[in-house]
DSSP file (Angstrom, degrees, kcal/mol; ACC not computed):
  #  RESIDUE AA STRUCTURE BP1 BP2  ACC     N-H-->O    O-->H-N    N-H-->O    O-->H-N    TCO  KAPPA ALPHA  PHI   PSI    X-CA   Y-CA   Z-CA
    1    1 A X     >        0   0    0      0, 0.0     4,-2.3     0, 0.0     5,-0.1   0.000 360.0 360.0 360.0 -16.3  107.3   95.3   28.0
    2    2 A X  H  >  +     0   0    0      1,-0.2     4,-1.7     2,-0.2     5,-0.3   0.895 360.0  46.5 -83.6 -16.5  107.5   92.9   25.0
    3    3 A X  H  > S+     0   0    0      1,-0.2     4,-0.8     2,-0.2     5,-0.3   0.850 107.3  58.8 -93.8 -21.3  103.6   94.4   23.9
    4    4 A X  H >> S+     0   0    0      1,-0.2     4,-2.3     2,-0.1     3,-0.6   0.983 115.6  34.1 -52.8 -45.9  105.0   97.9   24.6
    5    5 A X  H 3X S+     0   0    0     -4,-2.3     4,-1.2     1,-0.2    -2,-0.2   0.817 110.7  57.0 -63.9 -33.1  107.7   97.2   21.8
    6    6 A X  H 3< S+     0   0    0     -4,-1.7     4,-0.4     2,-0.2    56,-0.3   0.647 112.7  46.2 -78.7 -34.8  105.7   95.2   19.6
    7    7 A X  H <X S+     0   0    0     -4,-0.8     4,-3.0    -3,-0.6     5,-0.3   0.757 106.6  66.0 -81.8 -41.0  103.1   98.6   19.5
    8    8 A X  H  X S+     0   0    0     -4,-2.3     4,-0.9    -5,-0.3     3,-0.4   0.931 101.9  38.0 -37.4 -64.2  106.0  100.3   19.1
    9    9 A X  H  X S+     0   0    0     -4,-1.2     4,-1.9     1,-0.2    -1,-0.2   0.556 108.0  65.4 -60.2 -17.2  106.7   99.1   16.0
   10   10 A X  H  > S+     0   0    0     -4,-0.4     4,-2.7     2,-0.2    -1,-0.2   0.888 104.1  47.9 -69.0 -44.9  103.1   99.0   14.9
   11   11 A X  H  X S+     0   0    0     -4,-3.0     4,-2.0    -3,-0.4    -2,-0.2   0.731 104.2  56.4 -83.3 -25.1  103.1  102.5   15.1
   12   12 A X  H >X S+     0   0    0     -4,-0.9     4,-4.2    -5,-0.3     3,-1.3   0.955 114.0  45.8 -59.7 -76.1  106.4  103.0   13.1
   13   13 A X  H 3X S+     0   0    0     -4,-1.9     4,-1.5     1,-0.3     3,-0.5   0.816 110.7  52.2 -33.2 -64.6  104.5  100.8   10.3
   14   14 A X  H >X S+     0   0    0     -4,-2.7     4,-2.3     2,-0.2     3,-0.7   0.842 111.2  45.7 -20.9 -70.5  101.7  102.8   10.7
   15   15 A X  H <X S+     0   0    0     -4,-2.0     4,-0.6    -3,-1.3    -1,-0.2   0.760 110.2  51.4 -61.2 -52.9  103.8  106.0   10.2
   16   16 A X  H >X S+     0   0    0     -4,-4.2     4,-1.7    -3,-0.5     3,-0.8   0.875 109.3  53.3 -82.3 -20.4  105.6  104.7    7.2
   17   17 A X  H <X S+     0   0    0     -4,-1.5     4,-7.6    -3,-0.7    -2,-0.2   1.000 115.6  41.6 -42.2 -69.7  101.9  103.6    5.2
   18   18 A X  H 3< S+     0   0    0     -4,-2.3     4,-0.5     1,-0.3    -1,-0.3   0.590 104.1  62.5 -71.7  -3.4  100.8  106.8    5.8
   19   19 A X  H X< S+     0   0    0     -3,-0.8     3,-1.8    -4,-0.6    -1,-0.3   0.919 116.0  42.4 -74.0 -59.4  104.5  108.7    4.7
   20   20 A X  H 3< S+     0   0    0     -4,-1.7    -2,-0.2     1,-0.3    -3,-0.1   0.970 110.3  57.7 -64.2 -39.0  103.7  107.0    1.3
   21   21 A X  T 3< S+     0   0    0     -4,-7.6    -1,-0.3    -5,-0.3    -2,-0.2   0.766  84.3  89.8 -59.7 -11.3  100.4  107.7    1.2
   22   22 A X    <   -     0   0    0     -3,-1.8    47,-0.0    -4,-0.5    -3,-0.0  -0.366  53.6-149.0-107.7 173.6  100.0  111.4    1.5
   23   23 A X  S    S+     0   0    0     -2,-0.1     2,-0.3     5,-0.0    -1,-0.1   0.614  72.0  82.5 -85.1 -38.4   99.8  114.1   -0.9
   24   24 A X     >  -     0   0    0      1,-0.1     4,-4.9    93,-0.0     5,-0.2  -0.539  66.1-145.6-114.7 142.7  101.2  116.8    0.9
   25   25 A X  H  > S+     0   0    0     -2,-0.3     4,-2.1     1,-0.2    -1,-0.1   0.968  98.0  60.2 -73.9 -49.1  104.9  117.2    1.1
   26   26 A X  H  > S+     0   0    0     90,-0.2     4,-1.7     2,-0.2    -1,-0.2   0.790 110.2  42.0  -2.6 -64.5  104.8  118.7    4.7
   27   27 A X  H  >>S+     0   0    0      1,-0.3     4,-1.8     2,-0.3     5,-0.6   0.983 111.4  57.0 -88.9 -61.4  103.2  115.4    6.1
   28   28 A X  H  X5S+     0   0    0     -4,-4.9     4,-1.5     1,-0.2    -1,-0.3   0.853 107.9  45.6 -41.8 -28.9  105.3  113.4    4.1
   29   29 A X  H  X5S+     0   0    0     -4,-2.1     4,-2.4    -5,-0.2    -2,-0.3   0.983 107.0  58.8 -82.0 -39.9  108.2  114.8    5.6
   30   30 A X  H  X5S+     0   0    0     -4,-1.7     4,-0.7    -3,-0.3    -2,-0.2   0.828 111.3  37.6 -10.1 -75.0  107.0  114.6    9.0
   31   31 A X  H >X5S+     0   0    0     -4,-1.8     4,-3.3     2,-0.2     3,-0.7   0.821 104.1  68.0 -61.0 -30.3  106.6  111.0    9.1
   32   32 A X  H 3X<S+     0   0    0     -4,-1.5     4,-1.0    -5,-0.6     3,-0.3   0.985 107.6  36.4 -41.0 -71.9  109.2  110.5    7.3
   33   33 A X  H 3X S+     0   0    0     -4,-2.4     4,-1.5     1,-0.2    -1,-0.3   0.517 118.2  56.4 -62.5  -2.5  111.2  111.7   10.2
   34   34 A X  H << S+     0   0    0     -3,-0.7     4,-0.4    -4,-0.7    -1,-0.2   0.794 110.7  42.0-103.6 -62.9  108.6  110.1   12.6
   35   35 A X  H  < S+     0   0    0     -4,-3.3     4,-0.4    -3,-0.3    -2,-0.2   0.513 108.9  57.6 -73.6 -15.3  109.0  106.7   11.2
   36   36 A X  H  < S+     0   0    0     -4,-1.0     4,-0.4    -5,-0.3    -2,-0.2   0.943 109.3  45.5 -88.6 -73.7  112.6  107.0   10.9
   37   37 A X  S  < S+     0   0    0     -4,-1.5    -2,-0.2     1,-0.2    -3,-0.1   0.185 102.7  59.3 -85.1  23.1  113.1  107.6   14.9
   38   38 A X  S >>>S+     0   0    0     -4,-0.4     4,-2.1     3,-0.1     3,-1.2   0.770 101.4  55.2 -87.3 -45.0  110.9  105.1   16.5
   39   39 A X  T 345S+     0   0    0     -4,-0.4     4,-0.2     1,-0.2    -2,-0.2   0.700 112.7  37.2 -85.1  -3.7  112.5  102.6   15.1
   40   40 A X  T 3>5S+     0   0    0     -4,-0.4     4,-1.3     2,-0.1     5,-0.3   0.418 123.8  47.8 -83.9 -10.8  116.2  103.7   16.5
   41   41 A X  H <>5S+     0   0    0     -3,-1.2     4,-1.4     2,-0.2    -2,-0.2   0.827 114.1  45.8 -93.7 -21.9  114.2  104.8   20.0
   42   42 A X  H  X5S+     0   0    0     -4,-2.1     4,-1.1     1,-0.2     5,-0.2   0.873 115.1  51.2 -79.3 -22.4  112.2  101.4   20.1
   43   43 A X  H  ><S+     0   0    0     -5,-0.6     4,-1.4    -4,-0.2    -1,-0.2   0.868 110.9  41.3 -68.0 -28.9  115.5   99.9   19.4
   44   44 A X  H  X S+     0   0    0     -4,-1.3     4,-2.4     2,-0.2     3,-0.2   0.921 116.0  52.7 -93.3 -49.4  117.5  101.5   22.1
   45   45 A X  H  < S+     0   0    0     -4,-1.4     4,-0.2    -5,-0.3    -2,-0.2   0.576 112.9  44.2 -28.8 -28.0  114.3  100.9   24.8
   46   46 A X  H  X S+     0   0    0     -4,-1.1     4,-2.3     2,-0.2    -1,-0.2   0.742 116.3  51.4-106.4 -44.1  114.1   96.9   23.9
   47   47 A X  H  < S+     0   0    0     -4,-1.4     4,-0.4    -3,-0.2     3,-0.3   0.969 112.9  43.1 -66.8 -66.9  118.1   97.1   24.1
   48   48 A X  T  < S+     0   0    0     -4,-2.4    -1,-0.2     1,-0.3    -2,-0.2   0.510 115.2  46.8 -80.3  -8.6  118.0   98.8   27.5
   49   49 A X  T >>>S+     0   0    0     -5,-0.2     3,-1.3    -4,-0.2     4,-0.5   0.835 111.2  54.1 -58.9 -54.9  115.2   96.6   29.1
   50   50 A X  H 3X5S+     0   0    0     -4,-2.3     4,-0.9     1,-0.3    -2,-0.2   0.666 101.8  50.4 -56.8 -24.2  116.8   94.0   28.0
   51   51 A X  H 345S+     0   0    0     -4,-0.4    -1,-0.3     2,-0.2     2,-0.2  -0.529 129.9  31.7-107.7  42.0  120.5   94.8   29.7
   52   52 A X  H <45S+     0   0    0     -3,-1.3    -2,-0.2     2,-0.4    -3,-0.1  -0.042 132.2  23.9-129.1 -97.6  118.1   95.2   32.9
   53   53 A X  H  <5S-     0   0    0     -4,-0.5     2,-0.5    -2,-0.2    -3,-0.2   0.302 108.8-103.8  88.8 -56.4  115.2   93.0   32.9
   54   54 A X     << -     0   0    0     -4,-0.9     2,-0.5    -5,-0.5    -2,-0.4  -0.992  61.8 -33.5 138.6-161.1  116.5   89.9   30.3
   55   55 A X        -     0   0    0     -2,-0.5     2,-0.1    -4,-0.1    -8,-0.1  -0.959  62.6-142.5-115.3 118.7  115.8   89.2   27.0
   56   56 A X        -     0   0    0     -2,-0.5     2,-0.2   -10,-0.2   -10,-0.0  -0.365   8.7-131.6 -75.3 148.9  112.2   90.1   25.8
   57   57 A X        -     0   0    0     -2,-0.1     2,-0.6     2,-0.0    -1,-0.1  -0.482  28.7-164.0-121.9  77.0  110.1   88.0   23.4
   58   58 A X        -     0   0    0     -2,-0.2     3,-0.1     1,-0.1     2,-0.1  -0.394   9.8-149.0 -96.8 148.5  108.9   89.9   21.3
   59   59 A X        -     0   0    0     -2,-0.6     3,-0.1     1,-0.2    -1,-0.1  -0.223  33.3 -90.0 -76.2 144.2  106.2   89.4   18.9
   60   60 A X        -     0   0    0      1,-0.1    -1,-0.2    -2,-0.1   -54,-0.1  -0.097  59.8 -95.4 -58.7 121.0  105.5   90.6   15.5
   61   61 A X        -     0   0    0     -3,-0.1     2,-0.4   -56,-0.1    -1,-0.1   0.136  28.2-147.1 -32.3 143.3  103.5   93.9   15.7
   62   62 A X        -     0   0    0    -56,-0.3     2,-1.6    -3,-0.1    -1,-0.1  -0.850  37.6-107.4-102.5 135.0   99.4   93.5   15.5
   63   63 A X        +     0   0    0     -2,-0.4   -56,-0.1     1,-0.2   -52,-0.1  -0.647  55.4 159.2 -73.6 107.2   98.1   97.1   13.6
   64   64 A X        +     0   0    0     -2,-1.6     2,-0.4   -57,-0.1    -1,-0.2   0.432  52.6  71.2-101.0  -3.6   96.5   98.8   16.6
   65   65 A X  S    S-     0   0    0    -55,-0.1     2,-0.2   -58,-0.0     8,-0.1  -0.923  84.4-111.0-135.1 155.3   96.8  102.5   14.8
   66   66 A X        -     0   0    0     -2,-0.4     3,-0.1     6,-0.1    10,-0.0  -0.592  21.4-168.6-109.4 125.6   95.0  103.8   12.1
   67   67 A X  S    S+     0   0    0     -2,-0.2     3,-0.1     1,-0.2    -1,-0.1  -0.265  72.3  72.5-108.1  55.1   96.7  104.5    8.5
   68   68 A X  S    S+     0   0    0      1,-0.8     2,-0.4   -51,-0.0    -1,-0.2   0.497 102.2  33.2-128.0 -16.2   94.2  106.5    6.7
   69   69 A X        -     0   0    0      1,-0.2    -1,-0.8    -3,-0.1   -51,-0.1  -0.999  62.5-156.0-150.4 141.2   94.6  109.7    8.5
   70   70 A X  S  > S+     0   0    0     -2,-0.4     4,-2.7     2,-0.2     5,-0.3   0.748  88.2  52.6 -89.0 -25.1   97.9  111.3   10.1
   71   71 A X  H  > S+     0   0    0      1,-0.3     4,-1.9     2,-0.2     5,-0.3   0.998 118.5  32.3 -87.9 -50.7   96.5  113.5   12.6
   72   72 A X  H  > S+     0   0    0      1,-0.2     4,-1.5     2,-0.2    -1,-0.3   0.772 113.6  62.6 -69.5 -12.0   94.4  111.2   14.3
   73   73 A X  H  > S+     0   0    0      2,-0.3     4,-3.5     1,-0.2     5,-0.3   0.953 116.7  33.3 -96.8 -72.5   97.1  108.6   13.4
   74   74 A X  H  X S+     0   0    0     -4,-2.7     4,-2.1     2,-0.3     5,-0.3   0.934 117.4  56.4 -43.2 -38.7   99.4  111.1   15.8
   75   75 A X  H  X S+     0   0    0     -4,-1.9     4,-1.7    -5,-0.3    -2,-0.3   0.993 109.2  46.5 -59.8 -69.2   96.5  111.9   18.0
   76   76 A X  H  X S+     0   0    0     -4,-1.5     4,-1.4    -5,-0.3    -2,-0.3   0.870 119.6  32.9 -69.0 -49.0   96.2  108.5   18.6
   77   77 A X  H >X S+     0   0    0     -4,-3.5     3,-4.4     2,-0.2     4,-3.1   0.965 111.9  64.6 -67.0 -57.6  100.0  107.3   19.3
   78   78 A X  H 3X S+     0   0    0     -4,-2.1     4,-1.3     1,-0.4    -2,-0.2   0.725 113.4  42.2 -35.5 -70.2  100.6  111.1   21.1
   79   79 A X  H 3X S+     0   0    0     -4,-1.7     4,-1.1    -5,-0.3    -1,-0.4   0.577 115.7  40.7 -39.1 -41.7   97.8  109.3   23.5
   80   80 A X  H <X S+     0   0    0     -3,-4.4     4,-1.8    -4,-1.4    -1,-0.3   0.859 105.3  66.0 -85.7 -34.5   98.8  106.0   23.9
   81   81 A X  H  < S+     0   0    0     -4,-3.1    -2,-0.2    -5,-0.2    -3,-0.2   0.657 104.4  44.9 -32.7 -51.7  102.1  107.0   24.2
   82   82 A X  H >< S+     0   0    0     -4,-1.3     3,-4.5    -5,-0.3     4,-0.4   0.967 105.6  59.3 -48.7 -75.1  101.2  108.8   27.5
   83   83 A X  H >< S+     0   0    0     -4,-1.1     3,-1.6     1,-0.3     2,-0.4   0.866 103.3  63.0 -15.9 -90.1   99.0  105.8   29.0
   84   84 A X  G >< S+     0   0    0     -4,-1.8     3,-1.8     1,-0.2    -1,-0.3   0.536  73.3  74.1 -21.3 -27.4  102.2  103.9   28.6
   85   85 A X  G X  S+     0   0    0     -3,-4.5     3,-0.6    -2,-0.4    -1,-0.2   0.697  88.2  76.2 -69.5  -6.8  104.6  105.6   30.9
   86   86 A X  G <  S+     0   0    0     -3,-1.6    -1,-0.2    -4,-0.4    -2,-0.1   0.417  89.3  58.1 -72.4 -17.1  102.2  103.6   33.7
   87   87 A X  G <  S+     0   0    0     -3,-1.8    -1,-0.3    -4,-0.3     2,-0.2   0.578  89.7  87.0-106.3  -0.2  104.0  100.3   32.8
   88   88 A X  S <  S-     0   0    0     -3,-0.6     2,-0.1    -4,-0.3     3,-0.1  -0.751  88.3-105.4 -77.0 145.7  107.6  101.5   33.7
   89   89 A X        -     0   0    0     -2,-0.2     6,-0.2     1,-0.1     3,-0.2  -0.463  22.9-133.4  -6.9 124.1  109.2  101.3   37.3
   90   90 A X  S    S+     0   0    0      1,-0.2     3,-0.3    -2,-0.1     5,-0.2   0.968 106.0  62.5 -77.4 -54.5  109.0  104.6   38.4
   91   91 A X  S    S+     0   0    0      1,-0.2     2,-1.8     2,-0.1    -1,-0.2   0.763  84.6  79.8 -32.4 -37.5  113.0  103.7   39.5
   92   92 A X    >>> +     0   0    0      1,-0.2     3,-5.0    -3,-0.2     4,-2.5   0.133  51.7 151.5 -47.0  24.5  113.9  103.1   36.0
   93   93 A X  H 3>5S+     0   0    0     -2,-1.8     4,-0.7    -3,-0.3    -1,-0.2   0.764  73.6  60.1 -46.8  -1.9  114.3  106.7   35.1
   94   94 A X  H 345S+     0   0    0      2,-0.2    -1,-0.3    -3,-0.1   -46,-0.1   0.341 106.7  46.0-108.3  14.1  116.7  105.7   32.6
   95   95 A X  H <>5S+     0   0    0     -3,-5.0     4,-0.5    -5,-0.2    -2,-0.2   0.295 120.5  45.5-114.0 -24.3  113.6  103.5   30.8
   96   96 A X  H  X5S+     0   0    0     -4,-2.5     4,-3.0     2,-0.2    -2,-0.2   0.840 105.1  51.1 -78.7 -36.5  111.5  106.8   31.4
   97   97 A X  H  X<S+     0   0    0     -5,-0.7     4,-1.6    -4,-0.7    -3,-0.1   0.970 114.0  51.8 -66.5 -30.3  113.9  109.4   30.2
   98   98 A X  H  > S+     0   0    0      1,-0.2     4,-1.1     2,-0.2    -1,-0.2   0.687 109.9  51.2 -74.1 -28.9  114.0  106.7   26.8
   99   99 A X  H >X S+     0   0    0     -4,-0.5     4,-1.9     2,-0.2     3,-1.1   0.965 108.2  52.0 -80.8 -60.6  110.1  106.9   26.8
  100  100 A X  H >X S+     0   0    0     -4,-3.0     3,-0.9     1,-0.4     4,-0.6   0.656 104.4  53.2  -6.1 -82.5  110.2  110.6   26.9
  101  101 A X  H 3< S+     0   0    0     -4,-1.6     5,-0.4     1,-0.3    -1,-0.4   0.594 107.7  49.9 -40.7 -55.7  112.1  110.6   24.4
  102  102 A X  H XX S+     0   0    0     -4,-1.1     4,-2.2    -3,-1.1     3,-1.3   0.896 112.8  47.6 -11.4 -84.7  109.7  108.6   22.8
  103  103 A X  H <X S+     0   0    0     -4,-1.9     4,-2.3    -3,-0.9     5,-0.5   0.935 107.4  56.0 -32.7 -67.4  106.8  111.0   23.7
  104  104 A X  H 3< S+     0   0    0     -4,-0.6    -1,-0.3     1,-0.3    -2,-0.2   0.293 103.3  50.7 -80.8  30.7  108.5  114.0   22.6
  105  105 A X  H <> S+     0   0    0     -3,-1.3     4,-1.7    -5,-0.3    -1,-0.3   0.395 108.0  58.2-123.0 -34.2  109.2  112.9   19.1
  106  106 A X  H  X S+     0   0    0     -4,-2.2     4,-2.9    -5,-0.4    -2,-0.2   0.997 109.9  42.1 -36.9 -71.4  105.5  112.0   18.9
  107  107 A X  H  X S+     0   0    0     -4,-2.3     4,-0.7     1,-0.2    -1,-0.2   0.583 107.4  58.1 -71.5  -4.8  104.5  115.4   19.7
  108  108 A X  H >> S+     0   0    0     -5,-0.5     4,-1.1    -3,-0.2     3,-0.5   0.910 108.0  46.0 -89.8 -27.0  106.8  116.9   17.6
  109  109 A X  H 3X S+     0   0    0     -4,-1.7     4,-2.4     2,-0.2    -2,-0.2   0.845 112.6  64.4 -70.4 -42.5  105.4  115.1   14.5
  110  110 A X  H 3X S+     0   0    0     -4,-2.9     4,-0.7    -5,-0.2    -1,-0.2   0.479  97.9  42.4   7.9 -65.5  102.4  116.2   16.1
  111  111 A X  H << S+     0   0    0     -4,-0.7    -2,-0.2    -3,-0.5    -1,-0.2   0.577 113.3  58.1-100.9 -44.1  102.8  119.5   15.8
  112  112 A X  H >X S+     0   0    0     -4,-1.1     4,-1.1    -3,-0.2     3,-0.6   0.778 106.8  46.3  12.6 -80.1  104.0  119.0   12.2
  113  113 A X  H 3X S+     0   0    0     -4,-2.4     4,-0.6     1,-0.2     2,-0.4   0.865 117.7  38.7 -84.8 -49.4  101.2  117.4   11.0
  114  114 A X  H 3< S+     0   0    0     -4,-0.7    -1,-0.2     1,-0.2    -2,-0.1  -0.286 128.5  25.4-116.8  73.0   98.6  119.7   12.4
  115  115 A X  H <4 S+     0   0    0     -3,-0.6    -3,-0.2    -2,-0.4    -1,-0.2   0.073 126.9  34.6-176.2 -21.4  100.2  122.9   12.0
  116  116 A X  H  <        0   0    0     -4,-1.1   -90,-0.2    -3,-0.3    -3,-0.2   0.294 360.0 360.0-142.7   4.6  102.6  122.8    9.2
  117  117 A X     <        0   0    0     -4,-0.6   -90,-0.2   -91,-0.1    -4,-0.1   0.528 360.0 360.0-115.7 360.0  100.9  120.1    6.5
C-alpha cells in the first residue's frame, strides 16, 4: 500500500508539471482540478489504511508518469489506476469505494483533456 500512495503522489506531481506547462487554458484547468484532488483523495486513502492496517511508510514518490503530454499522461494514470484496484482486499469496500473515487476523477480529467482542450 505504501508504493500505491507514493505513485499516487507521483502522479499529482506529474499533473501539476504539466498544469504549468500547457498552453491551452482548457488543459490547464483540468489538471488543475486533477492535481488539486489526488492529493486530498491520496490523503484520505493513506489516512484510512492507516486507521485499519497501521501506519504506512511511505516513501518519496519515484516519477513513473510522463510530463510532456496530458493525454497519454491521463491515459496512462486512467490505466494504472485500474490495475490497482487488484491490491485492495476485496472486504475493504470502504478502501475500494476511496479508490473509485480515485478512478473516477481520473477519468473525468480524462475526458477533459481529450475532449474539451
Amino acid at each position: 500500500m505504501e508504493q500505491l500512495i507514493s505513485q499516487l503522489f507521483a502522479a499529482r506531481d506529474a499533473a501539476h508539471i504539466l498544469h504549468l506547462r500547457t498552453r491551452s487554458f482548457a488543459a490547464h484547468m483540468a489538471l488543475g482540478e486533477l492535481y488539486d484532488a489526488l492529493v486530498d483523495l491520496a490523503d484520505a486513502l493513506a489516512e484510512n489504511i492507516q486507521g485499519k492496517y497501521g501506519l504506512l511508510d511511505i516513501q518519496h514518490p519515484t516519477q513513473m508518469f510522463s510530463d510532456t503530454d496530458a493525454v497519454i499522461f491521463v491515459r496512462d494514470l486512467a490505466a494504472w489506476a485500474e490495475m490497482q484496484r487488484g491490491v485492495f482486499n476485496p472486504a475493504d469496500t470502504h478502501l475500494l469505494n476511496d479508490w473509485d473515487n480515485v478512478i473516477s476523477t481520473v477519468y473525468k480529467a480524462k475526458y477533459k483533456l481529450e475532449n474539451l482542450a
